[in-house]
C-alpha positions as CSV (number, residue, x, y, z in Angstrom):
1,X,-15.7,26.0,-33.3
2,X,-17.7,23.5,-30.9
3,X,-18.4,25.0,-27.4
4,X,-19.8,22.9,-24.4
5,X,-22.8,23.5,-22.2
6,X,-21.1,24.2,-18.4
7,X,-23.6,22.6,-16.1
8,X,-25.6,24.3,-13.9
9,X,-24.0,25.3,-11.0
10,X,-27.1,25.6,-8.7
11,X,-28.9,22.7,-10.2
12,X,-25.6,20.4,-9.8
13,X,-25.6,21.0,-5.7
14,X,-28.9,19.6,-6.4
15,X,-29.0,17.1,-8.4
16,X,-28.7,13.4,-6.8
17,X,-25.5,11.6,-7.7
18,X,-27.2,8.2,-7.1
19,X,-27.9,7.7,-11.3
20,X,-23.8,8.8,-11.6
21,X,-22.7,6.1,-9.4
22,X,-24.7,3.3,-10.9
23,X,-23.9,4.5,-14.2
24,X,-20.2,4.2,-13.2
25,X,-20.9,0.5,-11.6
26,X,-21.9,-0.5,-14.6
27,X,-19.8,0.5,-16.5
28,X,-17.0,-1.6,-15.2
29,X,-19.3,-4.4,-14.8
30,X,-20.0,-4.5,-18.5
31,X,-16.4,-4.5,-19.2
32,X,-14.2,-8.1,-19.8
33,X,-11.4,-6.5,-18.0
34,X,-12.8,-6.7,-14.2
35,X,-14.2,-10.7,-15.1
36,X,-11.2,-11.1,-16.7
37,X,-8.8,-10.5,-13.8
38,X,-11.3,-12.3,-11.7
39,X,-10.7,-15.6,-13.1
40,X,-7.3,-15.1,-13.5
41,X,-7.5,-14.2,-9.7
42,X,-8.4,-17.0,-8.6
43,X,-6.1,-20.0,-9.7
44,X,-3.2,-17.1,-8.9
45,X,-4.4,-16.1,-5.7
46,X,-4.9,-20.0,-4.8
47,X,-1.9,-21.7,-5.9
48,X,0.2,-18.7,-3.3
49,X,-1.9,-19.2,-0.3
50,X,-1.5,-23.8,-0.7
51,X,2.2,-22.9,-0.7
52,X,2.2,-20.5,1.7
53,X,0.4,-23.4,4.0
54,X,2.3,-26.2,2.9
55,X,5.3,-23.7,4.0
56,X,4.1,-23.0,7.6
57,X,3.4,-26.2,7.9
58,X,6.6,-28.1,6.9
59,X,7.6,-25.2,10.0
60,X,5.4,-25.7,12.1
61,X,6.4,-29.9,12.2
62,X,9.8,-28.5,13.3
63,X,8.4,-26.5,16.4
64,X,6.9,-29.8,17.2
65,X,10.4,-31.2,18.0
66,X,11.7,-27.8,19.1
67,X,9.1,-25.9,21.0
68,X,11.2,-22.1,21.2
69,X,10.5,-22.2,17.1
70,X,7.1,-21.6,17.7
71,X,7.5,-18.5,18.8
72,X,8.4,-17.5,15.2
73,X,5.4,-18.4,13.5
74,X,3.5,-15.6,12.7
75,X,0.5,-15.7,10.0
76,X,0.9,-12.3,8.9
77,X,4.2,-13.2,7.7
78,X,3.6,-17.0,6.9
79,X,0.0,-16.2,5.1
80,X,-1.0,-13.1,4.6
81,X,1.9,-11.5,3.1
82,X,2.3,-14.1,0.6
83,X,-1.3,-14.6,0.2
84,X,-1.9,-10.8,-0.5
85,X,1.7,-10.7,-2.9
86,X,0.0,-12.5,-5.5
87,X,-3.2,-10.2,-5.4
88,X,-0.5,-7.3,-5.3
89,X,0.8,-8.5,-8.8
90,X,-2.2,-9.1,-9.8
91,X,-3.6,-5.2,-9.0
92,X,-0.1,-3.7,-10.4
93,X,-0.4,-5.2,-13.5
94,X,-4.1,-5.9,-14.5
95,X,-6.0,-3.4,-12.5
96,X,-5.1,-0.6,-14.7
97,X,-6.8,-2.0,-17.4
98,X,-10.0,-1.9,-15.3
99,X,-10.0,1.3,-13.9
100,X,-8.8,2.6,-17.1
101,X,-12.2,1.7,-18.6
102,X,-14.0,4.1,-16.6
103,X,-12.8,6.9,-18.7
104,X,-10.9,5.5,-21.8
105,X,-14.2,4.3,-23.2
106,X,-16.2,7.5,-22.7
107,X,-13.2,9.1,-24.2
108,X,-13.0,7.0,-27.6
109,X,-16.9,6.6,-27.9
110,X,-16.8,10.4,-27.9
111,X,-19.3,10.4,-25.1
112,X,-17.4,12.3,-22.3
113,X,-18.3,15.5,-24.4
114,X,-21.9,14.4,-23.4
115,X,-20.9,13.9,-19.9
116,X,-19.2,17.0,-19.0
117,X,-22.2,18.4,-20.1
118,X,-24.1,17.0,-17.2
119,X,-25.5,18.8,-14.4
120,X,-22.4,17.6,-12.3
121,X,-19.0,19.4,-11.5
122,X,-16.0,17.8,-12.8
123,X,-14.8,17.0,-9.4
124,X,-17.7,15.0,-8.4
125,X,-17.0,13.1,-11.7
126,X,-14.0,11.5,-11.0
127,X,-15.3,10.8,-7.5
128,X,-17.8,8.8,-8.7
129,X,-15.3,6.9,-11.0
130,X,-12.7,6.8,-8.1
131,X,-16.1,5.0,-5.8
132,X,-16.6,2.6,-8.9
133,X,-12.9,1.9,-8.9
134,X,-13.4,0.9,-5.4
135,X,-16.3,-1.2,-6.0
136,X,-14.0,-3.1,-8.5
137,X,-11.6,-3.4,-5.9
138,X,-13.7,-4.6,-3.4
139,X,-14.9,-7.5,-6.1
140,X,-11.8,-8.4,-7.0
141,X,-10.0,-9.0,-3.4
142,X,-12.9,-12.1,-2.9
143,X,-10.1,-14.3,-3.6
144,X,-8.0,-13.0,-1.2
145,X,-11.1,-13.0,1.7
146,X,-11.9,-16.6,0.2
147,X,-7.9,-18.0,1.6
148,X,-9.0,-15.8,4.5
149,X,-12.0,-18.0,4.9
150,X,-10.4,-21.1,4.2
151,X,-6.8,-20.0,6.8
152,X,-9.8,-20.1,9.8
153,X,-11.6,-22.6,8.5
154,X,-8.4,-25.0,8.9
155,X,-8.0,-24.0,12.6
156,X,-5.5,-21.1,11.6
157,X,-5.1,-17.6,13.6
158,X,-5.8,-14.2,12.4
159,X,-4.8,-11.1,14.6
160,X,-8.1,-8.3,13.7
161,X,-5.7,-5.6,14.1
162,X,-2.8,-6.5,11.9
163,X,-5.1,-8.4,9.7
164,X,-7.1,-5.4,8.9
165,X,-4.1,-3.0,8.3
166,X,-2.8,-4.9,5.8
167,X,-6.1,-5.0,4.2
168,X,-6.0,-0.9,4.7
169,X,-2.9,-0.4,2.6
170,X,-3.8,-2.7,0.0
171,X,-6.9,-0.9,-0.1
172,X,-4.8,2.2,-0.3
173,X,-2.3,0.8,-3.0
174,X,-5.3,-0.3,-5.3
175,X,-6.9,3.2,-5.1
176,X,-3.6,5.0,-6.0
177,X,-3.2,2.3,-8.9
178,X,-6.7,3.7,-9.5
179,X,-6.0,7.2,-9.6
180,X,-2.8,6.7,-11.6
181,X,-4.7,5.0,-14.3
182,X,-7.9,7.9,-14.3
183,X,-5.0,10.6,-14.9
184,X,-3.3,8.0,-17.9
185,X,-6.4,8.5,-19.4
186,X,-7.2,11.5,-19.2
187,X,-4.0,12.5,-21.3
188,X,-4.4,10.1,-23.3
189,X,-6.6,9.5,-26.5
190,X,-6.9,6.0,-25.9
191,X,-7.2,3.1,-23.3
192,X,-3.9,1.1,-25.2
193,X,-1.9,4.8,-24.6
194,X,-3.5,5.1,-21.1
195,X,-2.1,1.3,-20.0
196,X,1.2,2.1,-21.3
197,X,1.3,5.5,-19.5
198,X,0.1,3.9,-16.1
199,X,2.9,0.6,-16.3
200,X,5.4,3.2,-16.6
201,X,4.5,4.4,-13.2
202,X,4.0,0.7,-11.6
203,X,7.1,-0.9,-13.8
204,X,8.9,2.0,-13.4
205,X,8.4,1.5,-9.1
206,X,10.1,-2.2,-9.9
207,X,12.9,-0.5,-11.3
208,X,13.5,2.1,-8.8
209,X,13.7,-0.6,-5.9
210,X,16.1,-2.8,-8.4
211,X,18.7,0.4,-8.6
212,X,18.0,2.1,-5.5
213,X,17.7,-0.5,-3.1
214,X,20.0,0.4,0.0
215,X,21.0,3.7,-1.4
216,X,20.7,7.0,1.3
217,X,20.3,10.3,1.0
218,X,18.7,12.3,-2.4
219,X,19.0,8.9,-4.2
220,X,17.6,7.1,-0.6
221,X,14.5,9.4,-1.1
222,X,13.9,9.3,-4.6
223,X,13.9,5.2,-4.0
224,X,11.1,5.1,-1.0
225,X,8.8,6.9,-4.0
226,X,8.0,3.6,-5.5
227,X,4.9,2.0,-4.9
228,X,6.1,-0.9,-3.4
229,X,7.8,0.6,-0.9
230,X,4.3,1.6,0.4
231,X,3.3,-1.8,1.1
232,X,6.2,-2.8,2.7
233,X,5.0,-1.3,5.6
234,X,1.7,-2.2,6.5
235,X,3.4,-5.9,6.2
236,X,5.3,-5.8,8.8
237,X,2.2,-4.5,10.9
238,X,3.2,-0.6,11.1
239,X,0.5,2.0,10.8
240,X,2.6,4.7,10.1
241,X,1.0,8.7,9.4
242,X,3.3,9.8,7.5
243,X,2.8,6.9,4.8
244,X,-1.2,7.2,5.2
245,X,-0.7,11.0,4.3
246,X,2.0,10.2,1.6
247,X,-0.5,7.8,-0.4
248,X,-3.8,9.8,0.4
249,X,-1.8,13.3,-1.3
250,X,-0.7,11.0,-4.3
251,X,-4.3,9.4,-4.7
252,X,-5.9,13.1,-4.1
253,X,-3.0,14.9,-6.5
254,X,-3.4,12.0,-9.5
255,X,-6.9,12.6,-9.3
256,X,-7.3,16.4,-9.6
257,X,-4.7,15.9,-12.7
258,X,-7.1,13.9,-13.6
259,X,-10.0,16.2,-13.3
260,X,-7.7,19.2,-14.5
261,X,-7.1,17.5,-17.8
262,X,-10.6,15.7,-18.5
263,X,-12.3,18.4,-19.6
264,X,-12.1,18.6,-23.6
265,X,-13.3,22.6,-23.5
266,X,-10.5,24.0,-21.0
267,X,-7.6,25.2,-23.3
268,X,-4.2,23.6,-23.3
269,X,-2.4,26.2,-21.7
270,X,-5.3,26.6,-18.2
271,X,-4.4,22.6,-17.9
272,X,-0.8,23.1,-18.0
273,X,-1.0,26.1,-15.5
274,X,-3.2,24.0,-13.2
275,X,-0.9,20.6,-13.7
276,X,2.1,22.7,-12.4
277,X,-0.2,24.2,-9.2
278,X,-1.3,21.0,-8.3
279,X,1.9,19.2,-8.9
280,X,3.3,22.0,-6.6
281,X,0.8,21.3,-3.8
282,X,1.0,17.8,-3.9
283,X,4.9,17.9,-3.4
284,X,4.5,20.6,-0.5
285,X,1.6,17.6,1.1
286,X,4.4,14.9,0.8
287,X,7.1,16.9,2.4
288,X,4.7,17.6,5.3
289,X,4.5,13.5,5.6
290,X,8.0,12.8,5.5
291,X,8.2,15.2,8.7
292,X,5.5,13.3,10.9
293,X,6.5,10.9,13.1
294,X,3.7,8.9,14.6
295,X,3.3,5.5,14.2
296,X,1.4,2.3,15.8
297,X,2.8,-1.1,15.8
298,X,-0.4,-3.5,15.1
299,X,1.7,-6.5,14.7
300,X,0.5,-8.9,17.3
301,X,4.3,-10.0,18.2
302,X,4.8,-6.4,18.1
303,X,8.0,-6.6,15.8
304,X,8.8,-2.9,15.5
305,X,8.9,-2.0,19.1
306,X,10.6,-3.0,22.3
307,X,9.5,-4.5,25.0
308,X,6.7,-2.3,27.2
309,X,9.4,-1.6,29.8
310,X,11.8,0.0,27.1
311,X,9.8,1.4,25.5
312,X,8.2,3.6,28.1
313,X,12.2,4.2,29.7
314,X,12.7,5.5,26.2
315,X,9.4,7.5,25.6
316,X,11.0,9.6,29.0
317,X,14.2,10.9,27.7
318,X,13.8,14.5,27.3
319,X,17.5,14.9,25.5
320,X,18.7,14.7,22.0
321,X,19.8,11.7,21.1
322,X,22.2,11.3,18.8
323,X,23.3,7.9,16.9
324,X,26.4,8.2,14.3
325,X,26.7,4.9,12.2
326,X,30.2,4.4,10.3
327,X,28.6,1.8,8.5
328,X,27.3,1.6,4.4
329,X,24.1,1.7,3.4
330,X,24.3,-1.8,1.8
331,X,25.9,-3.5,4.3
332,X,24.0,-6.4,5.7
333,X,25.1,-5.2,9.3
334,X,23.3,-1.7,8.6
335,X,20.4,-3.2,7.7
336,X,20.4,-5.5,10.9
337,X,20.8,-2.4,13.0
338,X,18.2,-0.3,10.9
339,X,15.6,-3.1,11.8
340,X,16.4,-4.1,15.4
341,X,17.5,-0.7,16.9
342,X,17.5,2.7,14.6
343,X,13.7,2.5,13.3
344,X,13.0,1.5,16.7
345,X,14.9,4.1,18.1
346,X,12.8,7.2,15.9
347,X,9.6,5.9,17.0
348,X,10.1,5.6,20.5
349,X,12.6,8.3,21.2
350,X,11.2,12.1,21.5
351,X,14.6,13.8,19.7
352,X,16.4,10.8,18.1
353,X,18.6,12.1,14.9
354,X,20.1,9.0,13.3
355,X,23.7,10.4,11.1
356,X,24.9,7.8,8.5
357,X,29.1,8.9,7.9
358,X,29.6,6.7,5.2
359,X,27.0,8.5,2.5
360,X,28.1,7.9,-0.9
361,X,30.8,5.2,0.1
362,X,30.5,1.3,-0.6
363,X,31.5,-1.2,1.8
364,X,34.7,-2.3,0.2
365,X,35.6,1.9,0.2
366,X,35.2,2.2,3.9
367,X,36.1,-1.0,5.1
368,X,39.4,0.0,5.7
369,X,38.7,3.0,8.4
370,X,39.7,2.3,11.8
371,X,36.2,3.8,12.9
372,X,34.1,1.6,10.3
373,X,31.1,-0.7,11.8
374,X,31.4,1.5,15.0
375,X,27.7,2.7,16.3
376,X,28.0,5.9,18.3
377,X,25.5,6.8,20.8
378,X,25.6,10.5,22.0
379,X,23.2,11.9,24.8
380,X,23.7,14.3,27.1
381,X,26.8,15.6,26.3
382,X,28.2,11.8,27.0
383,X,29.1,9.2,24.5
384,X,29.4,5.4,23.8
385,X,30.3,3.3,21.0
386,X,29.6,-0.1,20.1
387,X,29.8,-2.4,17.4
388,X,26.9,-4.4,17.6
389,X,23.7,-4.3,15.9
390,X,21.5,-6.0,18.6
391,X,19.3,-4.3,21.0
392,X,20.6,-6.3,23.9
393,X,23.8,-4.1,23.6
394,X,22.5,-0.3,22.3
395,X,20.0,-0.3,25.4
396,X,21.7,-0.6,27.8
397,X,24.7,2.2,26.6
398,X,21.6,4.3,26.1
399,X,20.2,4.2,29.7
400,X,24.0,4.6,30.9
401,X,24.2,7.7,28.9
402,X,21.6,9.1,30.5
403,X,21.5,7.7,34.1
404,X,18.5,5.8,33.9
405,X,18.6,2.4,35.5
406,X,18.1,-0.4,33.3
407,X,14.4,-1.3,33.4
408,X,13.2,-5.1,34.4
409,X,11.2,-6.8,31.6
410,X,7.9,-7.7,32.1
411,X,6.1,-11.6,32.3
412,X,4.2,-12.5,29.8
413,X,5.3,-10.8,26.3
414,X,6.7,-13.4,24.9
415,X,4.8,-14.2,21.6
416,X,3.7,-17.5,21.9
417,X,3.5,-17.8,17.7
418,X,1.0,-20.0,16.0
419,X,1.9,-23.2,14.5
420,X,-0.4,-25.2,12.5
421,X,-0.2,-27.6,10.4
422,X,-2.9,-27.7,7.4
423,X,-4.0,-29.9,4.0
424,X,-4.1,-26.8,1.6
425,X,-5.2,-29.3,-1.0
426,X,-8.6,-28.9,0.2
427,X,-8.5,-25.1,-0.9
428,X,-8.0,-26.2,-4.9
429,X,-10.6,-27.2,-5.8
430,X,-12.2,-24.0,-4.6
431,X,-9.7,-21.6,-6.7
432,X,-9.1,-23.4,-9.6
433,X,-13.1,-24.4,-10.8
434,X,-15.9,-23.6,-7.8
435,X,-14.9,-20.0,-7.9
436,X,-13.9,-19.4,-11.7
437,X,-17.3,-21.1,-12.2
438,X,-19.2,-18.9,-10.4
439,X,-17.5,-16.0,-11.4
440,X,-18.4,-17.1,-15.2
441,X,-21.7,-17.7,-14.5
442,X,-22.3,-14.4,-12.9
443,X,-20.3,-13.2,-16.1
444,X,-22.9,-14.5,-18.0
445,X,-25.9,-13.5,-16.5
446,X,-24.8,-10.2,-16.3
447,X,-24.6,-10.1,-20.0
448,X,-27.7,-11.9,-20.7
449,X,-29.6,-9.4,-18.5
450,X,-29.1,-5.8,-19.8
451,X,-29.6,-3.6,-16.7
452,X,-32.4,-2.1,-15.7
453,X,-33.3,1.7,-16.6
454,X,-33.5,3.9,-13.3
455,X,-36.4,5.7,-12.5
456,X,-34.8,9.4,-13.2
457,X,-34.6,8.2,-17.0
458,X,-38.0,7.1,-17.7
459,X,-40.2,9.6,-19.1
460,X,-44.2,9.2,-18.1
461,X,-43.5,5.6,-17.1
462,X,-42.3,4.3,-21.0
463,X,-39.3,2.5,-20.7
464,X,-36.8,4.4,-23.2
């Protein structure tokens, strides 16, 4: 029986974490993985943002004829989603392999039993590979800050504040990936078992919106699990708490699975005690998120909030309000009135309880209720219903409900959009050889140079 030296608990508060990090940089540096997804990056990463200009451009021609057009030209839908969609695929699908290196090569070279045994607690461990994942992370999204580059370069516009929260959840979405992918291999005996254990999770989020997509209730909950769904929020310019919280739990809980089951000296039974403990907390963490409420609207055009004058008449009602909706879940009208009035309606409104009747029904199923596609608004002890899924209409029942005048809108919110019309042809050359180039020449004269020895591990100044 083998039995492994526990570090130093005193001498690991100590000890400076400085070597661990670099140790962990380079690790992923010397892998093909991370340059491999870098030039594959770039061509994929191009090729979306010179269609995603050619598209706002061939729309932005039209707001020459018709001027009121412009004012739906945004670039954080026109760019930057698309833009950032193909660095999304990219991260789901070939960032596991890189951040799967970080421990599935220790683990088949036999040399995490050498680790563990160094003066640093397993915690800090799996820091240090979570900052290196983030290093990768950083190095892989200079394709996506190179169409950044290129979008101002061509005269385009770029809002800081919803520019930089989409950049936030992406961030966020590539660390979870990151997590995921530490605890695959962790469990695992080998980087091919730890890849196939961490596309289960991302594949298996493709799946869940595919089956689940408009469904409510348990099913409705279960759905807004996948990963995707994550990401669907910070592009349409919502900081939201709740999600933040969400993803920072499921990065923290992956990663203390992680930690739980790295260790090749704790017995199987301690890991499986711990697994259910944290598993347990980390569910108790995501029910607390579900339950918060606050949220900012970043989006320049501010698309998930009402005008200023609403929304402060709202922000004042004191009373519960209640909206029933006899209306399916995958109704197209539901989903109209989801986006223009109930989501609204929960951010803005103190005690706002949204009740979906139909649960469970389809659309063919209810369609023939003498109540179905009636909207319900209840306040106050009064009631109004309504059948339409525009704001125009539910406001003003609202303020009638509760006896507040209707408020005048303000001068000067209209959004005045951003058209543009741009050559992205320019941008090619770029993605598909200056930038692969580079990237394979700092390839290899990363491998032609073997990195240098730190300090701490040269003994009487002889280079080992």
């Amino acid at each position: 029986m083998y039995f492994l030296r526990s570090p130093d608990v005193a001498l690991a508060r100590r000890v400076s974490l400085l070597p661990l990090l670099a140790k962990e940089v380079v690790e992923l540096l010397s892998g093909r993985a991370l340059w491999t997804m870098l030039l594959i990056l770039c061509p994929l990463v191009g090729f979306s943002f010179f269609q995603a200009v050619a598209l706002y451009g061939e729309a932005s021609a039209a707001a020459r004829d018709q001027p009121q057009l412009a004012s739906s030209l945004s670039p954080l839908d026109g760019i930057l989603v698309p833009t950032f969609g193909a660095f999304y695929v990219a991260v789901t699908l070939l960032f596991p392999f890189v951040a799967i290196r970080a421990l599935g090569r220790e683990k088949e070279t036999g040399t995490l039993k050498l680790l563990v045994q160094l003066p640093y607690r397993i915690p800090t461990l799996i820091a240090s590979k979570l900052t290196a994942i983030i290093v990768a992370w950083l190095i892989a999204a200079i394709s996506v800050a190179a169409a950044l580059v290129f979008w101002r370069l061509f005269g385009g516009h770029l809002n800081l504040l919803e520019t930089s929260n989409l950049l936030f959840g992406h961030l966020l979405y590539g660390l979870l990936i990151g997590a995921i992918a530490l605890f695959a291999a962790a469990i695992s005996d080998n980087s091919a078992t730890a890849a196939i254990v961490t596309l289960v999770f991302t594949i298996g989020s493709w799946v869940l919106d595919f089956l689940l997509a408009g469904q409510s209730g348990a099913l409705g909950w279960i759905s807004r699990l996948s990963l995707t769904q994550a990401l669907r929020t910070f592009e349409q310019g919502l900081l939201s708490a709740a999600l933040v919280l969400g993803m920072c739990s499921a990065i923290t809980g992956f990663a203390t699975l992680a930690a739980i089951w790295l260790h090749p000296g704790t017995s199987l039974h301690k890991k499986l005690a711990r697994t259910i403990l944290c598993v347990g907390l980390a569910g108790v963490l995501l029910a607390v998120a579900t339950q918060l409420r606050a949220s900012s609207d970043v989006s320049e055009d501010k698309r998930n909030s009402f005008p200023t004058a609403d929304q402060r008449a709202l922000a004042g009602l004191n009373k519960s309000l209640i909206v029933t909706v006899h209306l399916a879940p995958e109704d197209p009208r539901y989903v109209d009135l989801q986006r223009n009035v109930l989501s609204k309606l929960e951010r803005v409104v103190p005690n706002a309880t949204i009740r979906l009747v139909t649960i469970g029904q389809s659309v063919i199923g209810s369609a023939g209720e003498v109540s179905y596609g009636e909207i319900e608004y209840s306040y106050g002890g009064h009631s109004a219903r309504s059948r339409s899924t525009s704001h125009r209409e539910a406001l003003p029942l609202i303020y009638g409900l509760a006896g507040v005048p209707v408020p005048t809108p303000q001068a000067g919110e209209d959004y005045p959009g951003y058209p543009l019309v741009a050559d992205g042809w320019i941008a090619l050359p770029w993605f598909f050889v200056a930038l692969p180039l580079l990237i394979a020449v700092a390839w290899w004269r990363w491998n032609c140079h073997a990195p240098r020895i730190p300090a701490q591990f040269v003994k009487n100044g002889d280079q080992l």
